[in-house]
N, C-alpha and C positions, 0 to 999 in steps of 0.2 A: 504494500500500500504506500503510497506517496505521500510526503504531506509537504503545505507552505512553505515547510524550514528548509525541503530535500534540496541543499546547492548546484545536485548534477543534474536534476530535473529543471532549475529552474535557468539554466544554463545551456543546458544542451537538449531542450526540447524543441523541438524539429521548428515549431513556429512562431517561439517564445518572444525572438530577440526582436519581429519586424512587430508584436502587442504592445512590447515594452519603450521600444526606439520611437513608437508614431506620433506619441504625444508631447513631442519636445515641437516639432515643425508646428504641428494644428497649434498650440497655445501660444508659441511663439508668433504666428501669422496672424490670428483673431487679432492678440493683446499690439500687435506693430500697427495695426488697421487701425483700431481704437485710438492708440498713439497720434497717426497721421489725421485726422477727421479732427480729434481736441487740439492738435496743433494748427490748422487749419482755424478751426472757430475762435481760440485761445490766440491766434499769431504769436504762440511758444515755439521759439527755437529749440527748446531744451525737449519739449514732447515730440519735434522734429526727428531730433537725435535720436530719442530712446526709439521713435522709429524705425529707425535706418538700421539701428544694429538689433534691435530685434527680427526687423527683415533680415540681418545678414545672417543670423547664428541659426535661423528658419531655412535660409537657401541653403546651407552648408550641410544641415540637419536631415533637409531631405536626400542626402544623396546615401548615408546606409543605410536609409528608410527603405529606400525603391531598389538596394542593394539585400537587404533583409527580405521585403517584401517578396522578389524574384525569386530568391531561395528557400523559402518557404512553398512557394507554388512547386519549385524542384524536387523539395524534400520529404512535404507530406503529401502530397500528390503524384510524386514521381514523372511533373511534367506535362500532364496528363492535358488534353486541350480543353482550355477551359470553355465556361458558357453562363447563361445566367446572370445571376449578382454578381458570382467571385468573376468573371470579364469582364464586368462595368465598374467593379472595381476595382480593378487593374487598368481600366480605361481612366477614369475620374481620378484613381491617384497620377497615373502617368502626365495626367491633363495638371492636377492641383501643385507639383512639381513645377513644372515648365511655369502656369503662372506664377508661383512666389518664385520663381530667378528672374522671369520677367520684370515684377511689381521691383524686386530689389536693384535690377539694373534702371531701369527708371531710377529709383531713388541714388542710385549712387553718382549716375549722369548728372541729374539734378542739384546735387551736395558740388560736384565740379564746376557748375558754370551756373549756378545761382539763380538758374532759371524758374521762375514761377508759371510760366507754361504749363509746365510740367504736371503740377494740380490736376488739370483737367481731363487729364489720358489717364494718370495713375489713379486717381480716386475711382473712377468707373471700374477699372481695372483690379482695383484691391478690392471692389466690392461684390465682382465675379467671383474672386478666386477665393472669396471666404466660403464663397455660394457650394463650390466646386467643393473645398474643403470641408465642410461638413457636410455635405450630401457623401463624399467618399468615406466618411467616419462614421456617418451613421450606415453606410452598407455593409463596411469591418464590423460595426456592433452588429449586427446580423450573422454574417461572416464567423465573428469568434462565440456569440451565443449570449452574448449581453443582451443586445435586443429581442432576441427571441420570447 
């Protein structure tokens, strides 16, 4: 029998590490959004900031996420072609990925040339990709049996 404490279970379970790695990206993206929108209404440079590196450590985040994610589809499925939620799953994070390095290169363009332009592309932009983002975290809760 297994239990919470078992460390080689909780480490070397086939799907463990892409349940555990996902919610650094998703909180991290929400919370930069929130950021940008109060700095926006606030004209806070400093809610600007926390922005920006909240998007950064989000874009960086999802890359063993979708490195996770793939080996999981390898490891408990053996590969197997997917269909259903777990493909639009994999569709919707591959999608939620691309926008937060999008949203984040926006923002780091923007930090180099001081451009307020910039507003008008990325806010639309961060407001998809939170969209995208929690539609793909509420198919994982499905997916790993939370929602169910």
């Amino acid at each position: 029998m297994t239990t919470p404490f078992d460390l080689k279970n909780v480490l070397f379970a086939r799907h463990a590490q892409h349940v555990v790695l996902i919610h650094f990206p998703v909180a991290l993206c929400m919370a930069a959004v929130l950021f940008d929108y109060l700095a926006l209404w606030k004209k806070s440079r400093a809610l600007a900031e926390a922005a920006y590196f909240n998007l950064m450590i989000a874009a960086i985040s999802t890359v063993p996420v979708v490195i996770s994610g793939l080996a999981a589809w390898q490891w408990a499925l053996d590969g197997q072609k997917l269909k259903g939620i777990l493909l639009l799953h994999l569709i919707l994070g591959c999608a939620s990925a691309v926008l937060i390095w999008v949203v984040f290169l926006l923002h780091r363009r923007a930090r180099q040339t001081s451009g307020e332009s910039a507003w008008r592309l990325r806010l639309p932009l961060e407001t998809l990709g939170v969209c995208v983002v929690a539609l793909t975290a509420h198919l994982g809760g499905f997916l790993s049996g939370v929602n169910a």
